[in-house]
C-alpha positions as protocol buffer text, in pm:
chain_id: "A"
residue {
  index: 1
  type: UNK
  ca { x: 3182 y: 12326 z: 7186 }
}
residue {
  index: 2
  type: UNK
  ca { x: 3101 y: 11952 z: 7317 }
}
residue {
  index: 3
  type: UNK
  ca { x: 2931 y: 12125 z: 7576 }
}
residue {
  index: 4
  type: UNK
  ca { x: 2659 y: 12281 z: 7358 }
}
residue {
  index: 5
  type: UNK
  ca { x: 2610 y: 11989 z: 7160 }
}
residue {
  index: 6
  type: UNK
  ca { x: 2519 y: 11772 z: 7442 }
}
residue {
  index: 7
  type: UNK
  ca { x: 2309 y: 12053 z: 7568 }
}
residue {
  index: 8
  type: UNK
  ca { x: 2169 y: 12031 z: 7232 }
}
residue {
  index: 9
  type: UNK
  ca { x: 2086 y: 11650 z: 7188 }
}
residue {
  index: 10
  type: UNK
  ca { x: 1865 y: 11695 z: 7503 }
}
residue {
  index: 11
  type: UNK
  ca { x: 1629 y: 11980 z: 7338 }
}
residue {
  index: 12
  type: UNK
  ca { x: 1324 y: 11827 z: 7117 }
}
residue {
  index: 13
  type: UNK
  ca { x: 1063 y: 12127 z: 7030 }
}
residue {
  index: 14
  type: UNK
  ca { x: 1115 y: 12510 z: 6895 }
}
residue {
  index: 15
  type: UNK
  ca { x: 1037 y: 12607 z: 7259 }
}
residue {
  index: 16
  type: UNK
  ca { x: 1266 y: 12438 z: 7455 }
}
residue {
  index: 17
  type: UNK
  ca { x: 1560 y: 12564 z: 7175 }
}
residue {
  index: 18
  type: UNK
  ca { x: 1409 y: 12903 z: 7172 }
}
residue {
  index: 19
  type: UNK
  ca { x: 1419 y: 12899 z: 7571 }
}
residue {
  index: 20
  type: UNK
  ca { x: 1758 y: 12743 z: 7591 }
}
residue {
  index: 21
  type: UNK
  ca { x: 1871 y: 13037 z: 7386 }
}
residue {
  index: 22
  type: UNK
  ca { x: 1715 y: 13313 z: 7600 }
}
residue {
  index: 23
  type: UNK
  ca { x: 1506 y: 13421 z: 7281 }
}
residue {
  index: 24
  type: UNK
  ca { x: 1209 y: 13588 z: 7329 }
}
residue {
  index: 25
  type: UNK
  ca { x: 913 y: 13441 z: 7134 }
}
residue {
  index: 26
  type: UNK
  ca { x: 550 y: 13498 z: 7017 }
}
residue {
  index: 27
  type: UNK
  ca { x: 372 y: 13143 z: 7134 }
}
residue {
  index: 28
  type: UNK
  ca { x: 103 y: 13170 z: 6830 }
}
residue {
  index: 29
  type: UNK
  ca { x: 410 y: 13209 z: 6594 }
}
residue {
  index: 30
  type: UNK
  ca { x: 577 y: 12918 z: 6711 }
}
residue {
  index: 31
  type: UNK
  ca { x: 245 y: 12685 z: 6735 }
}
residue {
  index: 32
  type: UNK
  ca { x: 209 y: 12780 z: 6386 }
}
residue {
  index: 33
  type: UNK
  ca { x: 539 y: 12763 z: 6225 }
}
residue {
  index: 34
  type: UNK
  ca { x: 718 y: 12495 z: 6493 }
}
residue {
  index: 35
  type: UNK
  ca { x: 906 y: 12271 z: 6244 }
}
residue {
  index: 36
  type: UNK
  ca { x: 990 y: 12527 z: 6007 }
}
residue {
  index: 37
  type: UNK
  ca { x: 1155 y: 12750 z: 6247 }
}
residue {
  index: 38
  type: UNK
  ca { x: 1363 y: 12397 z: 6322 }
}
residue {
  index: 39
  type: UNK
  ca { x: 1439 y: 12275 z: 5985 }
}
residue {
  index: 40
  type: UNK
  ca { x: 1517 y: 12669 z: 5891 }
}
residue {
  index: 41
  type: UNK
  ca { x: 1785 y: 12684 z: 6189 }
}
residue {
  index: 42
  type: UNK
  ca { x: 1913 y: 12348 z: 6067 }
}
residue {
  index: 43
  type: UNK
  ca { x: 1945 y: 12507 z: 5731 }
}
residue {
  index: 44
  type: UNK
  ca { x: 2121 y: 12802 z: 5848 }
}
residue {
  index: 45
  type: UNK
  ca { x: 2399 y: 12578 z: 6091 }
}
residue {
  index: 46
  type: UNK
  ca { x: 2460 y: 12352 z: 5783 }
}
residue {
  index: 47
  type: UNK
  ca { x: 2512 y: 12719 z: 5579 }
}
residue {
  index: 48
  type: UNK
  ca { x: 2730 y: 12801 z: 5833 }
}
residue {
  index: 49
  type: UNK
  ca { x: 2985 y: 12600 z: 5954 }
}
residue {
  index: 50
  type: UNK
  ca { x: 3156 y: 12653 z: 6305 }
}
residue {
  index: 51
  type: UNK
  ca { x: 3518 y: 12607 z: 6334 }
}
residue {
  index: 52
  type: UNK
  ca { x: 3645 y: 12307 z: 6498 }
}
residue {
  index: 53
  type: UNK
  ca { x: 3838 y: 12529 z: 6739 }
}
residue {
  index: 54
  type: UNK
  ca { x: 3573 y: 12783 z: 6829 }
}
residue {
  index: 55
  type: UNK
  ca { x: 3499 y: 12863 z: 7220 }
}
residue {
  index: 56
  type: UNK
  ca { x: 3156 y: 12744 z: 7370 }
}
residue {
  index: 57
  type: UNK
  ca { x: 3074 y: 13106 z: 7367 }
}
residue {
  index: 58
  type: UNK
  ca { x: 3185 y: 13130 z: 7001 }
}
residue {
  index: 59
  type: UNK
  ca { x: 2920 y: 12873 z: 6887 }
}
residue {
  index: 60
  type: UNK
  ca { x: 2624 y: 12936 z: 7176 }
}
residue {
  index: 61
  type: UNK
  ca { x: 2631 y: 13305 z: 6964 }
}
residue {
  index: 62
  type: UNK
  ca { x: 2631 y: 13175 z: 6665 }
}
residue {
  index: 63
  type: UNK
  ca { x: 2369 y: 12942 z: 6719 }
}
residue {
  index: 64
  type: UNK
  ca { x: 2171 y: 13169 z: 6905 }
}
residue {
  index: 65
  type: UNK
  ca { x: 2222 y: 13434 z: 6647 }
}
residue {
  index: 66
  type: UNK
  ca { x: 2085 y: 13158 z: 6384 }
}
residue {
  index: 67
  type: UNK
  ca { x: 1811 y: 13041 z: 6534 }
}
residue {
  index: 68
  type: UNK
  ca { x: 1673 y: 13395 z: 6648 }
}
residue {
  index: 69
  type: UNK
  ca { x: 1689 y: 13454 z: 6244 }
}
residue {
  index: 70
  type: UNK
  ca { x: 1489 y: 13112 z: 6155 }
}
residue {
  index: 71
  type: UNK
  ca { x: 1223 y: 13267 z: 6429 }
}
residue {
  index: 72
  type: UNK
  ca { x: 1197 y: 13570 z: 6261 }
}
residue {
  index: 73
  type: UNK
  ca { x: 1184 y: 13445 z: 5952 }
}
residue {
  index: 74
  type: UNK
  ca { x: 820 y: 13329 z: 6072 }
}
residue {
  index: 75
  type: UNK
  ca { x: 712 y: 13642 z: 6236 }
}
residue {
  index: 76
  type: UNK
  ca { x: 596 y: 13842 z: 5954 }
}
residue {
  index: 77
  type: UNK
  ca { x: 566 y: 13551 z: 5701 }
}
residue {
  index: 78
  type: UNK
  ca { x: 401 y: 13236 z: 5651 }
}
residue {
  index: 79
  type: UNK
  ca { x: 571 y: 12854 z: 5570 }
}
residue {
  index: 80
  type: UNK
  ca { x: 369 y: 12886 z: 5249 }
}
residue {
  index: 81
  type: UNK
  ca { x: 567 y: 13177 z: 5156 }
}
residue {
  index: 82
  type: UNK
  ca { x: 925 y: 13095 z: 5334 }
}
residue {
  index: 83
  type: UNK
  ca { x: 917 y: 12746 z: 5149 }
}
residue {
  index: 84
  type: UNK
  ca { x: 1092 y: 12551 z: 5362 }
}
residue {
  index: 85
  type: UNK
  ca { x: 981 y: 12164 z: 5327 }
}
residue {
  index: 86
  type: UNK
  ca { x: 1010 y: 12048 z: 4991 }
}
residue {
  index: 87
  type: UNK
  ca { x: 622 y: 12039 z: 4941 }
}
residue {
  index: 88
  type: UNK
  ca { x: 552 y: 12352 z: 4963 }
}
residue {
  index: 89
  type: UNK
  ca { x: 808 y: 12448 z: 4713 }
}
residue {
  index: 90
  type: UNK
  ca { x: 657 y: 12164 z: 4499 }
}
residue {
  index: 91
  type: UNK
  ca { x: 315 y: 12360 z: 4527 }
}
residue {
  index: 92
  type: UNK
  ca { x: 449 y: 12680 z: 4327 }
}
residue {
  index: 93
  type: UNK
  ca { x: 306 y: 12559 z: 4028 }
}
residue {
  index: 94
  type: UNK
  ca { x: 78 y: 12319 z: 3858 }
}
residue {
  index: 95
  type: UNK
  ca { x: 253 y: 11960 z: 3753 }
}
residue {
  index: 96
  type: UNK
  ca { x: 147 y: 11821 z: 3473 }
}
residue {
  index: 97
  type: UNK
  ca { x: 194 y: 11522 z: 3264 }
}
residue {
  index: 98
  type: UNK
  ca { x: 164 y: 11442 z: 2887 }
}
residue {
  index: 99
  type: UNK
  ca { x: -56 y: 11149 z: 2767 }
}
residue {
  index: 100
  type: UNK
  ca { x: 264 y: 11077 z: 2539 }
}
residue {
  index: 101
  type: UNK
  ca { x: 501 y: 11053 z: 2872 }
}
residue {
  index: 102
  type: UNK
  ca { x: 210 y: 10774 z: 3062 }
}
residue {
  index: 103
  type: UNK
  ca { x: 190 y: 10564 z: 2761 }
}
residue {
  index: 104
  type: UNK
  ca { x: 563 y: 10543 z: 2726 }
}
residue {
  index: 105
  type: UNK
  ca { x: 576 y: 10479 z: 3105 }
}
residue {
  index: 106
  type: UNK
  ca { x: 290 y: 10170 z: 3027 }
}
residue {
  index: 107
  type: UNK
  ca { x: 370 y: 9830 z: 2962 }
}
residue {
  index: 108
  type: UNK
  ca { x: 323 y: 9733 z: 2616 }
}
residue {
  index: 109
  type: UNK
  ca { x: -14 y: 9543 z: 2579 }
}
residue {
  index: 110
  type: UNK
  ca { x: 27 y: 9279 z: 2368 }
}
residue {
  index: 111
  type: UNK
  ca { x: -268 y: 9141 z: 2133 }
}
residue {
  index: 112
  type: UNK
  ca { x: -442 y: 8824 z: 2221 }
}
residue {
  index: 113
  type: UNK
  ca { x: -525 y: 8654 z: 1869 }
}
């Protein structure tokens, strides 16, 4: 498995992992969706641990297998609805804030006699 992860360390951008894996790809998808797909396959490995033992082959499948999902995960969906980066989770709904809750968070004014 050292193998793949120097392999790895060397790839920067959704193309060059989606190419290292063989997987085919829409460009337009991945221009849209680029660090998604990423941070979605880095979700996935840290789901799914690989043994410490497996074979090179073991973990190029799985991670291939992975990553292929994070892509297609984009295909027929949008970041807005897959959620990935905590912002657009944050964007569900609106945020608000009692006047109660910013006074408390105020200093205390003090009166000048």
């Amino acid at each position: 498995m050292e193998i793949l992860m120097l392999a790895l360390k060397r790839l920067s951008t959704a193309e060059e992992f989606l190419d290292f894996f063989a997987i085919e790809y829409q460009p337009a998808v991945v221009h849209v969706n680029r660090l998604h797909i990423l941070q979605r396959f880095h979700q996935y490995l840290r789901q799914t641990p690989l043994a410490a033992d497996s074979s090179e082959d073991e973990a190029l499948n799985v991670c291939r297998k992975l990553l292929d999902r994070a892509y297609r995960d984009f295909v027929g969906s949008s970041a807005i609805k897959e959620k990935v980066f905590k912002v657009f989770r944050d964007a569900e709904g609106v945020k608000t804030v009692s006047v109660e809750n910013i006074r408390a968070a105020l200093p205390q004014r003090q009166k000048v006699a």
